[in-house]
C-alpha positions as CSV (number, residue, x, y, z in Angstrom):
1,X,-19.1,-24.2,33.6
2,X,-18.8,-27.8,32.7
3,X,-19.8,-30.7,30.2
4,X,-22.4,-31.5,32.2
5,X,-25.8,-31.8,30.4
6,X,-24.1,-30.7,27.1
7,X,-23.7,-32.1,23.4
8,X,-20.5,-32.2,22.5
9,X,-19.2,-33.3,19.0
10,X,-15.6,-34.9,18.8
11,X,-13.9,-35.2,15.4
12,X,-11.2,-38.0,15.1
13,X,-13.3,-39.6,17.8
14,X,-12.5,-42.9,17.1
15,X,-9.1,-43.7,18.6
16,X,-6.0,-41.8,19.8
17,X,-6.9,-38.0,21.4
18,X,-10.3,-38.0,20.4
19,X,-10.9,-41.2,22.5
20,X,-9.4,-39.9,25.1
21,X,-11.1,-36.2,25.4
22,X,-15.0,-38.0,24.2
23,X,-14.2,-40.2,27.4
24,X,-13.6,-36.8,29.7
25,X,-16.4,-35.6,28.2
26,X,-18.6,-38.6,29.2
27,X,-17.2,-38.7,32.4
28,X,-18.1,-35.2,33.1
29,X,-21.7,-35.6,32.2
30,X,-22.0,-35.1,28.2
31,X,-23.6,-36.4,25.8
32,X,-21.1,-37.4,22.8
33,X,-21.3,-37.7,19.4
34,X,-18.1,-39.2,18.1
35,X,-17.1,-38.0,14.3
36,X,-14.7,-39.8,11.8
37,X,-14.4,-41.9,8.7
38,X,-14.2,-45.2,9.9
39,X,-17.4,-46.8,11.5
40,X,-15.4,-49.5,13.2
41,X,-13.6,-47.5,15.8
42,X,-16.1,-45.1,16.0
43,X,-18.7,-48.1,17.2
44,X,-15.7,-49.4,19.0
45,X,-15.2,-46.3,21.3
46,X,-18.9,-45.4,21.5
47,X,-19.5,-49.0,23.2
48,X,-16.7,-48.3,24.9
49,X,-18.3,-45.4,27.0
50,X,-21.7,-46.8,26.9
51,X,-25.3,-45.0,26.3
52,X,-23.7,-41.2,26.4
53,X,-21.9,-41.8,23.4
54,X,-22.8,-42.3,19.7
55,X,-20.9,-42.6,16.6
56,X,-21.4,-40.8,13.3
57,X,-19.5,-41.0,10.1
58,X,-18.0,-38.2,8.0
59,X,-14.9,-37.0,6.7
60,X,-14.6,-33.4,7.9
61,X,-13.1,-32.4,5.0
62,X,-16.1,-33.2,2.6
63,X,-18.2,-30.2,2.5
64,X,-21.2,-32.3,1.3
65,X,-20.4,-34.8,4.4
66,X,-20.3,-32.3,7.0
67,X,-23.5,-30.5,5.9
68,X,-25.2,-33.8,6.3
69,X,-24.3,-34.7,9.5
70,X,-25.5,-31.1,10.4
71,X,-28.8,-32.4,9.1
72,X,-28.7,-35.4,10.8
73,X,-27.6,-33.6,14.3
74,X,-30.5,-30.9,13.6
75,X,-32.7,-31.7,16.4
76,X,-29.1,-31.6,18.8
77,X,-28.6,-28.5,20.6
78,X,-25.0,-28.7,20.3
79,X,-22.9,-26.8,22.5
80,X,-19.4,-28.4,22.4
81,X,-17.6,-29.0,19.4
82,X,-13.9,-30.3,19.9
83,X,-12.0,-30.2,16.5
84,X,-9.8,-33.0,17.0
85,X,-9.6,-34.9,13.5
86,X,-5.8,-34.7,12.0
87,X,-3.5,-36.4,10.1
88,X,0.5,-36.1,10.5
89,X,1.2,-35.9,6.8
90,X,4.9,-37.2,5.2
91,X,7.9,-36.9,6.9
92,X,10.2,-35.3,4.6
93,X,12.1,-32.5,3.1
94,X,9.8,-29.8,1.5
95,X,11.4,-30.0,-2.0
96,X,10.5,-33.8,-1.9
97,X,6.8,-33.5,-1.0
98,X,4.3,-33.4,-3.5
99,X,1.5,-31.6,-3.7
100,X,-1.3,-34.0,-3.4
101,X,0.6,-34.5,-0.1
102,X,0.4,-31.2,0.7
103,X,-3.0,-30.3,0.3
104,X,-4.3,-33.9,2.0
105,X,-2.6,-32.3,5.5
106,X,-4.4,-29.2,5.2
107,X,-7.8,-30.3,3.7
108,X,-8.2,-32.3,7.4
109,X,-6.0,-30.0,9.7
110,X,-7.6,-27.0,8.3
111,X,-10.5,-26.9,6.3
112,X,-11.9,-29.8,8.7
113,X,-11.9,-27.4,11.3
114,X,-13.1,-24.5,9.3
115,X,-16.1,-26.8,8.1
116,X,-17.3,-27.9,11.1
117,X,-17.1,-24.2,12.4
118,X,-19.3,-23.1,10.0
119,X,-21.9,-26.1,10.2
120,X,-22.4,-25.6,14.2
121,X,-21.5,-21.9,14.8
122,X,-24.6,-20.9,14.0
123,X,-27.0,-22.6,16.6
124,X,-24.4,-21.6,19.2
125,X,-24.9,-18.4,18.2
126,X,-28.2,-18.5,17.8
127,X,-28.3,-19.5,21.8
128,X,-25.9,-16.7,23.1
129,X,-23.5,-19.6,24.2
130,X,-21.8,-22.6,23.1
131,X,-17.4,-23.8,23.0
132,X,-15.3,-24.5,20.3
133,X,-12.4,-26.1,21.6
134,X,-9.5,-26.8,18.6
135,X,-6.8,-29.3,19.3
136,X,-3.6,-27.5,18.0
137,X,0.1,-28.5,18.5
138,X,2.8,-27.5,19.9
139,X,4.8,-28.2,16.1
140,X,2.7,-24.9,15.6
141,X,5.2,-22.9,17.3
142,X,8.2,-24.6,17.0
143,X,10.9,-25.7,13.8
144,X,10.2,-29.8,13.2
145,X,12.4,-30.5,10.5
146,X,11.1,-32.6,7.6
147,X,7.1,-31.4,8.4
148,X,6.3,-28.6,6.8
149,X,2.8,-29.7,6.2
150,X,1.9,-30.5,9.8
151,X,3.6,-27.5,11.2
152,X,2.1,-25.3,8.7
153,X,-1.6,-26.6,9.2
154,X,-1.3,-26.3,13.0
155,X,-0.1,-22.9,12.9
156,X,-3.5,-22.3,10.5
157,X,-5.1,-23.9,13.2
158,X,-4.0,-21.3,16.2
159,X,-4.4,-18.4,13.9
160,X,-8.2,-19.4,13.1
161,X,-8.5,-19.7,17.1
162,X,-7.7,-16.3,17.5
163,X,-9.6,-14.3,15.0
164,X,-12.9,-16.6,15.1
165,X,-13.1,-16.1,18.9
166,X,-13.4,-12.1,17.9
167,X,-15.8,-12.7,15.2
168,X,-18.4,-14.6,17.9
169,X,-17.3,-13.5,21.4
170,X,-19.9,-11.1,21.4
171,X,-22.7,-13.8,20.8
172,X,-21.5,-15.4,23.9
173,X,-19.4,-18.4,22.1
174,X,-16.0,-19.2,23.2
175,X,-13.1,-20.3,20.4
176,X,-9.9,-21.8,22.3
177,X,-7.0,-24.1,21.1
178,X,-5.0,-26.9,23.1
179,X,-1.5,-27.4,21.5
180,X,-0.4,-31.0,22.8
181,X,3.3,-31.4,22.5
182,X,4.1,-34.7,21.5
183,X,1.6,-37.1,23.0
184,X,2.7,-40.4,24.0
185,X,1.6,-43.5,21.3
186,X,1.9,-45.7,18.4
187,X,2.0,-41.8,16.2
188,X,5.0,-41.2,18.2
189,X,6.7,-44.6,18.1
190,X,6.3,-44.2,14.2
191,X,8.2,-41.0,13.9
192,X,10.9,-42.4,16.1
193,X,11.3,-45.1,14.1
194,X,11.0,-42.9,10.7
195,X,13.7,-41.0,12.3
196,X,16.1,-43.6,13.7
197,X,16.1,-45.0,10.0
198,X,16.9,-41.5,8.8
199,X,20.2,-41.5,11.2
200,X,21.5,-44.6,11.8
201,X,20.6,-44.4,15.1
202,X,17.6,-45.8,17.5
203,X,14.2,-45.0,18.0
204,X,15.7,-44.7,21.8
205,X,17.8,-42.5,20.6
206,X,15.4,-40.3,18.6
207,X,12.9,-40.9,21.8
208,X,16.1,-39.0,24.2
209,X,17.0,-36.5,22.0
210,X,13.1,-35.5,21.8
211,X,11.8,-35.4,24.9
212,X,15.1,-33.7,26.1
213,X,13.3,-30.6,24.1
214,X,10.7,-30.2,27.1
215,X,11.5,-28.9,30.7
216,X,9.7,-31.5,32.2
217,X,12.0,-34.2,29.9
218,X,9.0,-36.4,28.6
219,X,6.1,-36.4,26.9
220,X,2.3,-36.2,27.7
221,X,-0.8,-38.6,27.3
222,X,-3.6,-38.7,25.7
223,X,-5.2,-38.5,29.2
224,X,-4.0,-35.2,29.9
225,X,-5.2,-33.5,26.8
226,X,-8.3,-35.1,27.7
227,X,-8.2,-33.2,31.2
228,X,-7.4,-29.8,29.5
229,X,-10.0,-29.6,27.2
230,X,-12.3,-30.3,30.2
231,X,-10.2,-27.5,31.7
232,X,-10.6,-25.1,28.9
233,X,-14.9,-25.3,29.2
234,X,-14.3,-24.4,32.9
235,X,-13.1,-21.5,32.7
236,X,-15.9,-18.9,31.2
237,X,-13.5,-16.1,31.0
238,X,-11.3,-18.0,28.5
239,X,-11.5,-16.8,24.9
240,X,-8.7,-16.9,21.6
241,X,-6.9,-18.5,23.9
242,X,-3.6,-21.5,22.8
243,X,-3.3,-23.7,25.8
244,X,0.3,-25.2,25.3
245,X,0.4,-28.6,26.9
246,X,4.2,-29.2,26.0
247,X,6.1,-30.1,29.1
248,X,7.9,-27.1,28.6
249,X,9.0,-27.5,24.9
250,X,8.1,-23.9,24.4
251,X,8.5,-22.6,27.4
């Protein structure tokens, strides 16, 4: 199995990981509709890859939104969808995070993914066939101190992997997750500096004591998450599966 010849919807497909898997995608012979809020980076990216790719906004965690773009992608036979859209949330202690805070995290790392489930699970269905790849993280499975929020709607994330991929295996639909570990990039930098401030020290310190987590000492790229999800598709025996992509952090 490949892309090749396939739909494939990509949510946070304007920048960052989403870029980065749409252009694996493309490269692999899909067709790809990019997903996100913002029009600008959306366009960006789609002219980026050329004729293969198209951009179409929505915020995934807008029930009304996502039912309208499953209107407006009703004569798509989509077969892909890569649930990619995610925000880090506040960097803080629990007791200091409010609610509103709380419930933004989970209303895109979790009921995004649960809305666009339920929007395209049913043609692939329908079919016998279709992949629902969910980009999880490795902060699923480990302690990170000061994000509850994240942690907490990544672990969501793996657990919906699991029990969906029973609840449509037998249509012929494969549910997987990808956990990157920390992905090289300005979202990284960020929390290095957030952290450095936090200490006293540097973000090269922050960086060192970090990547020191993984066996492999450093982090990965967008590039390879791209490669794995490309990865995950080719393997037809692959179901409820968490593909960690750490470097080792939880090996």
């Amino acid at each position: 199995m490949s892309a090749a010849g396939r739909t494939a919807v990509v949510t946070g497909g304007g920048n960052g990981l989403g870029a980065a898997i749409a252009a694996h995608l493309v490269a692999d012979g899909a067709r790809v509709v990019l997903v996100g809020r913002r029009a600008g980076p959306l366009e960006a990216t789609a002219r980026h890859l050329g004729d293969a790719a198209r951009a179409e906004v929505c915020d995934v965690a807008d029930p009304d939104a996502v039912a309208a773009l499953a209107q407006r992608l009703a004569g798509e036979e989509v077969s892909v969808l890569v649930n990619n859209a995610g925000i880090a949330g506040p960097v803080a202690p629990l007791t200091e995070i409010a609610p509103d805070e709380w419930d933004e995290v989970f209303a895109v790392n979790v009921r995004g993914v649960f809305l666009m489930c339920r929007a395209f699970l049913p043609g692939m269905v329908a079919r016998g066939a279709g992949d629902v790849v969910n980009i999880a993280s490795v902060s699923g499975k480990r302690p990170l101190v000061r994000r509850t929020p994240y942690c907490a709607s990544k672990m969501a994330v793996i657990g919906l992997t699991s029990t969906l991929a029973f609840e449509v295996g037998e249509a012929g639909v494969r549910v997987n997750a990808v956990s990157p570990g920390p992905v090289e990039g300005d979202r990284m930098d960020r929390n290095f500096r957030l952290e450095a401030e936090r200490t006293g020290g540097t973000s090269e310190d922050a960086r060192a004591a970090f990547v020191g987590r993984a066996a492999l000492g450093r982090m990965v790229t967008a590039d390879e998450v791209g490669r794995a999800v490309l990865a995950v598709l080719g393997m037809p025996g692959l179901t409820g599966a968490d593909l960690d992509l750490s470097g080792g952090m939880v090996a």
